[in-house]
N, C-alpha and C positions, 0 to 999 in steps of 0.2 A: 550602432545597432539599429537595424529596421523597426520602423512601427509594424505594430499587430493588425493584424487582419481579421476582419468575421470569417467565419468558416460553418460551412454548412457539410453535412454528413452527404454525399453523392454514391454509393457505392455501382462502378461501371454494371450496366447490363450482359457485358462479355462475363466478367466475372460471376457475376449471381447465376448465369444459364452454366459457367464448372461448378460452383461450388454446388446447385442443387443438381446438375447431373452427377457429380460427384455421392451424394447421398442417395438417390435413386440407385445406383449401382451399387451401394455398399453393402458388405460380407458383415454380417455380425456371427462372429465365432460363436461356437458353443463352448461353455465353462464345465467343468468337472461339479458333482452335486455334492456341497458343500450341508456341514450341520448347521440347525437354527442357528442363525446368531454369526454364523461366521461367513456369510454371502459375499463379502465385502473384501475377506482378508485377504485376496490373491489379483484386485483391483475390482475396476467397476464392473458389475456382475451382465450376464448376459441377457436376464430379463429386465434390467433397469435397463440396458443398452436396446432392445429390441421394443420396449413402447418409449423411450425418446425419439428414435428415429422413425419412428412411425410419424409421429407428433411433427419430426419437421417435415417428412412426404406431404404430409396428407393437411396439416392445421397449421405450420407456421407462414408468417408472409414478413418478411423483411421489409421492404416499400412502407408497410405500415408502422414498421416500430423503426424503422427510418425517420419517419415522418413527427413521431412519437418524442424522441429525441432531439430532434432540431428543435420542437416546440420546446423541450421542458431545458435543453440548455443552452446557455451563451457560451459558444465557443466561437475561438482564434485561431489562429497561428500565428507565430513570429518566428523570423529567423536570428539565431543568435550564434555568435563564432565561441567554440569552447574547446581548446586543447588541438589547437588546426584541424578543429571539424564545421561547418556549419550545418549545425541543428535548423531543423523546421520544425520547431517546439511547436506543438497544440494544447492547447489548454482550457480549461473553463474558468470563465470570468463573470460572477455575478455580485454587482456593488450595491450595496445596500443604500436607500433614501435616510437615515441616520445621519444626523452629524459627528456622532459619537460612535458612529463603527468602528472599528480598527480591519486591518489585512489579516487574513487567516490564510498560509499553506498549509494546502493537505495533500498529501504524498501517496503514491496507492504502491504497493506490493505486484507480485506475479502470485497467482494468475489472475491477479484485479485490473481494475482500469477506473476509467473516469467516473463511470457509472455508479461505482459504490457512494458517491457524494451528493444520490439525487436525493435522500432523506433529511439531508446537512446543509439544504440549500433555505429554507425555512430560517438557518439563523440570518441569514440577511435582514430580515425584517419581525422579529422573535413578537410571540402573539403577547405576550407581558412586554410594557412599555417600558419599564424599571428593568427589562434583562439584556445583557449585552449584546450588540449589531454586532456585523463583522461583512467584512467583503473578503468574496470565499473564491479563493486561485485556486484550481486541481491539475497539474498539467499532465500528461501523459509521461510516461517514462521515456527518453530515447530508444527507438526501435521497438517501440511496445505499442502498439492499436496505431494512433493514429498521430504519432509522430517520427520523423523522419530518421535512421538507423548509423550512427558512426560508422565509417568506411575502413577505419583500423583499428587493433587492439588495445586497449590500457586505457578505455572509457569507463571508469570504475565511479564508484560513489562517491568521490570526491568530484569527478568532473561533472555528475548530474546533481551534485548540489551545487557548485559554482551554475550549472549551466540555470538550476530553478532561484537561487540568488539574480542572476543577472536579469531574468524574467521580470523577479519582483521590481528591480530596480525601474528597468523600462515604463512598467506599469505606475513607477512614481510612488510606490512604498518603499522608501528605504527604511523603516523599521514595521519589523509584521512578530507575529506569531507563527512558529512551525507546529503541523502537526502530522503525524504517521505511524502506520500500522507496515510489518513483513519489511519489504526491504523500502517502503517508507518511513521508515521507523530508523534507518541505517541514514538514507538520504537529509534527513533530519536534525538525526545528531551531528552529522559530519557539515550542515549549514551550521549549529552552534558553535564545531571546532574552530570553522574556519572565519567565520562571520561572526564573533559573540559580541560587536559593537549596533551592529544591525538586526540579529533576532534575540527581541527581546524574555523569549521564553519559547521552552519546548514541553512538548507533551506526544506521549507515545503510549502506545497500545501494543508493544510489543519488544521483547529484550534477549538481547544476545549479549553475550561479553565472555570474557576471560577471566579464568582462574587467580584467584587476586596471588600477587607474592608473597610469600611468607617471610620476608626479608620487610615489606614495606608496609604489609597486612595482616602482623603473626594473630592476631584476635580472632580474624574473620577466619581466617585459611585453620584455625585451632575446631569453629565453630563448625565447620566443612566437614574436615578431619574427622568431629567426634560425632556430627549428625547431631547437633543440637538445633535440628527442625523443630516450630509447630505443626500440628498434626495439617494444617491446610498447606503449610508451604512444604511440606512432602507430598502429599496429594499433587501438589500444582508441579513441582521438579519433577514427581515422578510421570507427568505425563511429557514434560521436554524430554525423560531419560528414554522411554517408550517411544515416542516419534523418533529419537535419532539413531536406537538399534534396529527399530522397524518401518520406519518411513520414511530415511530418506536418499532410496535407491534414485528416483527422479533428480534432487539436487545432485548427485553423485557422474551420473550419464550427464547431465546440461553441463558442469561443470570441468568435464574432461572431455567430451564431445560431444559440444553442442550444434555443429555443424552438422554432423551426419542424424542425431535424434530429430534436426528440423526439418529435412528431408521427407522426414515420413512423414509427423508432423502437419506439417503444411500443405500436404499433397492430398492427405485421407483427412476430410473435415470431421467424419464419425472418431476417428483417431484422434486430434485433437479434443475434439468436445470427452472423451472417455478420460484421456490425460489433463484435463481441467478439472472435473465433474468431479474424481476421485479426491480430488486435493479441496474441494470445496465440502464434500463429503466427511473427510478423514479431520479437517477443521473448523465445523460446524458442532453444535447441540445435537443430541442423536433425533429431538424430534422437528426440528430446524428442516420446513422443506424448499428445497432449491427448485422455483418452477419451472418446467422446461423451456418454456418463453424465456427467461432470462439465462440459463446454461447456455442456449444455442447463441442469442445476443452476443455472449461473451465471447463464448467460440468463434464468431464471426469475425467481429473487430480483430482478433488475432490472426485471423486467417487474410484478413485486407492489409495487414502491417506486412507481410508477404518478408519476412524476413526471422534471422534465426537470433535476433538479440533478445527476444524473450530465454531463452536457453542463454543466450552467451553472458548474463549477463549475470551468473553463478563463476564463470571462468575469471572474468574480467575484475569484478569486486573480489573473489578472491584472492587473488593475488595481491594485495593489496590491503583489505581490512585490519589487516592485525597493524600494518605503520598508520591509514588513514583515519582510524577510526578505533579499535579497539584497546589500543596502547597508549587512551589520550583520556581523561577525565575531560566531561563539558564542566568550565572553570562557573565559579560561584557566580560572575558576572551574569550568567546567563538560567535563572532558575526552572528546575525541569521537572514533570512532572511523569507519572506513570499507572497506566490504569489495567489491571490485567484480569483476563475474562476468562472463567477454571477450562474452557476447552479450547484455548487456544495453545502453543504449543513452544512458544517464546516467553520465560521468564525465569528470575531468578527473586530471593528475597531483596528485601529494601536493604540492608547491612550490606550486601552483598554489592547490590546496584551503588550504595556510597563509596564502595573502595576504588569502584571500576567502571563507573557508568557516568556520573554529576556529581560535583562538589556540593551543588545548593538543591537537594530534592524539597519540594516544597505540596507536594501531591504525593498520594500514594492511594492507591483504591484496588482490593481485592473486591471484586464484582463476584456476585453469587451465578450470575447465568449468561452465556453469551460464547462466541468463542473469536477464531483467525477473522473473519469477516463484521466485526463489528457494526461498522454502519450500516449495515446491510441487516444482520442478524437482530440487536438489540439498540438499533439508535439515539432509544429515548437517554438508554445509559451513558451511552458516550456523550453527548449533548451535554447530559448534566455535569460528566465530569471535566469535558473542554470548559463549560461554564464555571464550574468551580477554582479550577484552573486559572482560568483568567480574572476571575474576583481575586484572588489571594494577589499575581503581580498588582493590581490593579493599587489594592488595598495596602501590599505591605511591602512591595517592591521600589523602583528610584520612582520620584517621581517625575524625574527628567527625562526618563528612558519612556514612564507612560505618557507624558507629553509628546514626544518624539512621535509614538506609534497610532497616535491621535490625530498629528499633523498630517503624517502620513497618510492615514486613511484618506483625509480631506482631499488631499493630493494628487489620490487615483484616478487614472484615466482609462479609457474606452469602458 
């Protein structure tokens, strides 16, 4: 495996002179006049569209939140071979002055990226001396912003948690903490399936699974059956049941054709930014505001990955999910934890998460406010509860395994 490289953010001058001539020429349609309240429900509306793009004509400057970003991150590349691909993994790498840090992965989702982790970079060196360090890995997803795109199909979430293991390793953590939200939350658990000698503990912000057996679960699958909800984890199911009758036409196109949606996609920057915008919108707090500086940001880096694995990469893990990841309990070995935020749009009860999800839950946090974007939205929360997280292994876990993860840290390089 190659060593890692510093890597500075360059985006070509060819490219910046399409993508803003590209926005200087764009068509924002007009929408149909929708009642109070329902602006939203046939996608991003035409006047939110019409003063963002204003915002990037007239007020945004890339060069400068270029500039912005090199300062505020330590990022790499390495290149790593995974499944006869070689990845040009990017990543951020910030280690903490700690002796007592330990490695933290954190996994991002679509339509996130590295970025959601700039709030999270603070635990490197945490303002309480008595609170836990950590040295914080974020790598880009393959084919997503600013890492490089598998060349054939069956790149699924097993081979981009093999490929963020093999990262760790080079980096000289062989034993870390996972953590993740969306489909780093999948990448995640599928490092505990596969790895549960090396991650010593998971913690996610976000749940999908399958219907337990009633062969192997008649308790839970009776509980299901008869809706013996509390009144919040109805509340909180019923908004997963709500997103997946009515929002999730975008995973449906990416996942069956994600070639032809990237097309447009990639071509029309106002196009993606509206196809991002809506999904950050629809999983957000309703007074949670996204500021067009950072919509566009986002927009970008997707538009520089110039490739269609942000879409493909519903196609590819599907196929896949229910043998790699969903049909598997993370074994007791590896204790997991789970924080869920009422407007995000991935969960299931704790009883539920034990039959299908981890043998050894050892967290569990129904958060009052916050939603899909947590670092981003409500940071302090999640902080506290990766923090609390890691007290509990720390405290009641092996303590061979926390030695391990302690060594490790020490260990880390670049």
């Amino acid at each position: 495996m190659s060593t890692a490289k510093p890597y500075k953010l360059d985006v070509s001058d060819d490219l910046l002179s399409w993508i803003d001539n590209r926005v200087k020429t764009a068509r924002v349609i007009p929408d149909v006049i929708h009642a109070s309240g329902d602006e939203w429900i046939d996608g991003t509306p035409t006047a939110v569209m019409n003063e963002i793009v204003d915002y990037w004509k007239t007020k945004y400057d890339w060069r400068a939140i270029e500039k912005k970003i090199n300062e505020t991150f330590n990022m790499f590349v390495i290149n790593i071979q995974e499944a006869d691909e070689d990845i040009t993994l990017h990543f951020v790498h910030h280690r903490s002055d700690r002796k007592d840090a330990i490695p933290l992965l954190l996994s991002h989702g679509w339509p996130g990226n590295f970025l959601e982790v700039e709030h999270l970079l603070k635990l490197t060196n945490p303002e309480d001396p008595r609170a836990q360090a950590y040295h914080i890995v974020a790598p880009s997803i393959p084919g997503f912003t600013l890492s490089s795109a598998p060349t054939k199909p069956g790149f699924g979430i097993a081979q981009i948690a093999s490929t963020y293991h093999k990262l760790m390793q080079a980096l000289g953590y062989s034993h870390y903490v996972a953590q993740g939200g969306d489909w780093g939350s999948l990448i995640s658990r599928s490092i505990a399936l596969q790895y549960p000698e090396f991650c010593i503990g998971v913690h996610i912000n976000f749940i999908f699974t399958r219907i337990p057996s009633p062969l192997r679960h008649p308790l839970v699958t009776t509980y299901l059956a008869l809706r013996w909800l509390t009144p919040e984890e109805k509340k909180r199911l019923g908004r997963l049941q709500w997103f997946a009758k009515s929002e999730l036409g975008y995973a449906q196109i990416q996942q069956t054709k994600p070639q032809t949606v990237s097309y447009g996609l990639l071509d029309s920057p106002t196009g993606m930014l509206a196809w991002i915008l809506e999904k950050l919108k629809t999983g957000s707090e309703p007074d949670f505001v996204w500021e067009n500086e950072v919509v566009i940001t986002w927009t970008i880096l997707y538009l520089i990955a110039g490739s269609a694995w942000h879409a493909r990469i519903y196609k590819e893990a599907a196929a896949s999910l229910e043998k790699d990841v969903y049909s598997r309990r993370i074994s007791s070995q590896v204790p997991f934890g789970f924080s869920s935020f009422p407007m995000d749009v991935g969960y299931v009860p704790q009883w539920w998460a034990a039959a299908t999800v981890a043998e050894n839950i050892v967290l569990w946090r129904d958060q009052p406010k916050g939603g899909h974007f947590a670092s981003c939205e409500v940071p302090a929360a999640l902080i506290e509860d990766i923090d609390e997280f890691v007290r509990i292994l720390r405290e009641k876990g092996s303590s061979v395994r926390w030695e391990a993860v302690l060594k490790a840290g020490v260990n880390g390089k670049y």
